[in-house]
C-alpha positions in Angstrom: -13.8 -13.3 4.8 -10.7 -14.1 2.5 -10.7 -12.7 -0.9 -10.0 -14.5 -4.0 -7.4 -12.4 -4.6 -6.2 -12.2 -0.5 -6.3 -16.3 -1.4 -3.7 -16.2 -4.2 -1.5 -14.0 -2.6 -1.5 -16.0 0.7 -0.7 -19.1 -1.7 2.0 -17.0 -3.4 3.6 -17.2 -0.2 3.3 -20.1 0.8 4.4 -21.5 -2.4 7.6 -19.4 -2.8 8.5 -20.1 0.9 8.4 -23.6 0.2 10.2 -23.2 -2.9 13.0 -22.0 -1.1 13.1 -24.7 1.6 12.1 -22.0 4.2 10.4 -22.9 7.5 8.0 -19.8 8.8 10.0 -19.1 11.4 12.5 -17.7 9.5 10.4 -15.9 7.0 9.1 -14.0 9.9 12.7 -13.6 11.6 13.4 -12.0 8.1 10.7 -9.3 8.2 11.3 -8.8 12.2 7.1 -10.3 13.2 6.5 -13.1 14.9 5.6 -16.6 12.8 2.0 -16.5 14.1 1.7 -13.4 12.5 3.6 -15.0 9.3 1.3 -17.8 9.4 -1.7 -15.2 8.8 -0.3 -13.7 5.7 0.1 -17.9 4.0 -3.7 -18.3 5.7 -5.0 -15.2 3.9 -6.5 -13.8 7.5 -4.0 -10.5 7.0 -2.7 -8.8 4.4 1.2 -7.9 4.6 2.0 -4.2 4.8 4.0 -3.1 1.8 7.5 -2.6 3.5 7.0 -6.7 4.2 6.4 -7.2 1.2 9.7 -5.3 -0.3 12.0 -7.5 2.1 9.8 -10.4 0.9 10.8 -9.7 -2.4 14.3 -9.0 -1.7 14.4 -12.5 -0.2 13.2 -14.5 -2.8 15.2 -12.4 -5.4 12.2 -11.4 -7.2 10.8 -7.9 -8.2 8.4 -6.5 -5.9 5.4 -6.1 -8.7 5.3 -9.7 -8.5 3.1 -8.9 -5.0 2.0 -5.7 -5.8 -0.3 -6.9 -8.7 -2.1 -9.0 -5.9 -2.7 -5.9 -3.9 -3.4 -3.6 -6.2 -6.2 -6.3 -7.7 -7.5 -6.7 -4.7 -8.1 -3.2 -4.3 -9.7 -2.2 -7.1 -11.9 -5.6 -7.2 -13.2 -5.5 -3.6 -12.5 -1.9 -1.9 -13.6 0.4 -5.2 -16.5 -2.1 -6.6 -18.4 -1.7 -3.0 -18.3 1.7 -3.3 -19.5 3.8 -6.4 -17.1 6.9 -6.1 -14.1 7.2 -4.3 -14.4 9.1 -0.8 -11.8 11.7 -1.9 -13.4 12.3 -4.8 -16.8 13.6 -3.3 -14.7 15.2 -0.8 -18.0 15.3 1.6 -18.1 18.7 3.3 -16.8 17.9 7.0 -13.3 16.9 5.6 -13.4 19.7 3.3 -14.1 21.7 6.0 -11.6 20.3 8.5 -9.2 20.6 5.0 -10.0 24.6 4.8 -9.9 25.2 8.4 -6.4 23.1 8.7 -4.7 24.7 5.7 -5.8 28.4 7.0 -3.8 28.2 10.2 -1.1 30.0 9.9 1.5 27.7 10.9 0.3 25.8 7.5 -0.7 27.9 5.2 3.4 28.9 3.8 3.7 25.0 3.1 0.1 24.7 1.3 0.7 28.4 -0.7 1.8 26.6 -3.7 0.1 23.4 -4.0 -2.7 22.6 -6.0 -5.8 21.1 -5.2 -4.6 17.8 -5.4 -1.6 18.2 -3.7 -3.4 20.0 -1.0 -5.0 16.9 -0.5 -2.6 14.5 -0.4 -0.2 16.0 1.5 -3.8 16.6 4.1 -4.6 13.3 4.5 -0.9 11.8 4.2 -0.7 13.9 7.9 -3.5 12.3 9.0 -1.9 8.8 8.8 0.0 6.6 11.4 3.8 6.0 10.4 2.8 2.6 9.5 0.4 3.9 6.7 2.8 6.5 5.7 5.5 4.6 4.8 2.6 2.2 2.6 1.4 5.4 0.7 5.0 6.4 0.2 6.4 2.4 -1.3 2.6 3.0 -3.1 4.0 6.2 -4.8 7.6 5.1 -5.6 6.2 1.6 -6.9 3.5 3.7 -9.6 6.4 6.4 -10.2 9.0 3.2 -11.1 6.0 1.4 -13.6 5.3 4.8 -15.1 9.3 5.5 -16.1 9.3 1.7 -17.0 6.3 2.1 -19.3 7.5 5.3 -20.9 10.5 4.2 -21.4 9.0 1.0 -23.3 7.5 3.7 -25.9 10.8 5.5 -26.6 
């Protein structure tokens, strides 16, 4: 079911597409997917992955925030308010337990040694990813990093 949210991004889309004069087809030439695939992002039925939506951006000659407000939105609004607390927050003992047991082997253990907790974590379940998510999580990072210097840079 499409999101209110999912439905104003997909109408973003559309609407900057058509500002431009652009047909689908090469929209989706541009990001290297085919316009079927395109099609679902202005319909709402899927939601671009964020290295789309950085040559999206770069296309329309706008900042990439623009789409990232949508996601981020959507996020907390329908992801987080279904769910109380945050799954690696609990940290429910069978992935703490496949945590310890991964970070004890010795072939990991020198690259955990200094970490925190935290980073522990992240670094944990960024391994657990496909490329495709990786490279999400890592535009996630640089785009908060990028707002934070931005918004401290507004207080000096």
């Amino acid at each position: 079911m499409e999101t209110p949210t999912a439905n104003k991004l997909s109408q973003y889309l559309k609407e900057l597409r058509k500002s431009h004069g652009y047909q689908q087809e090469f929209v989706a030439s541009h990001l290297n997917i085919t316009r079927q695939t395109y099609s679902h992002y202005e319909t709402g039925r899927i939601t671009p992955p964020v290295n789309s939506l950085y040559n999206l951006a770069a296309l329309y000659g706008i900042p990439v925030e623009n789409f990232m407000e949508f996601l981020v939105t959507y996020n907390i609004n329908s992801d987080f308010a279904r769910k109380p607390v945050s799954p690696l927050l609990q940290e429910p003992a069978s992935d703490l337990n496949k945590f310890m047991t991964y970070i004890e082997q010795p072939e990991h253990s020198r690259k955990f040694k200094s970490l925190d907790h935290n980073e522990k974590l992240l670094l944990y379940y960024y391994q657990q990813l496909d490329q495709r998510d990786r490279e999400d999580v890592l535009t996630f990072l640089k785009v908060k990093y990028e707002n934070r210097k931005l918004e401290e840079q507004g207080r000096t």
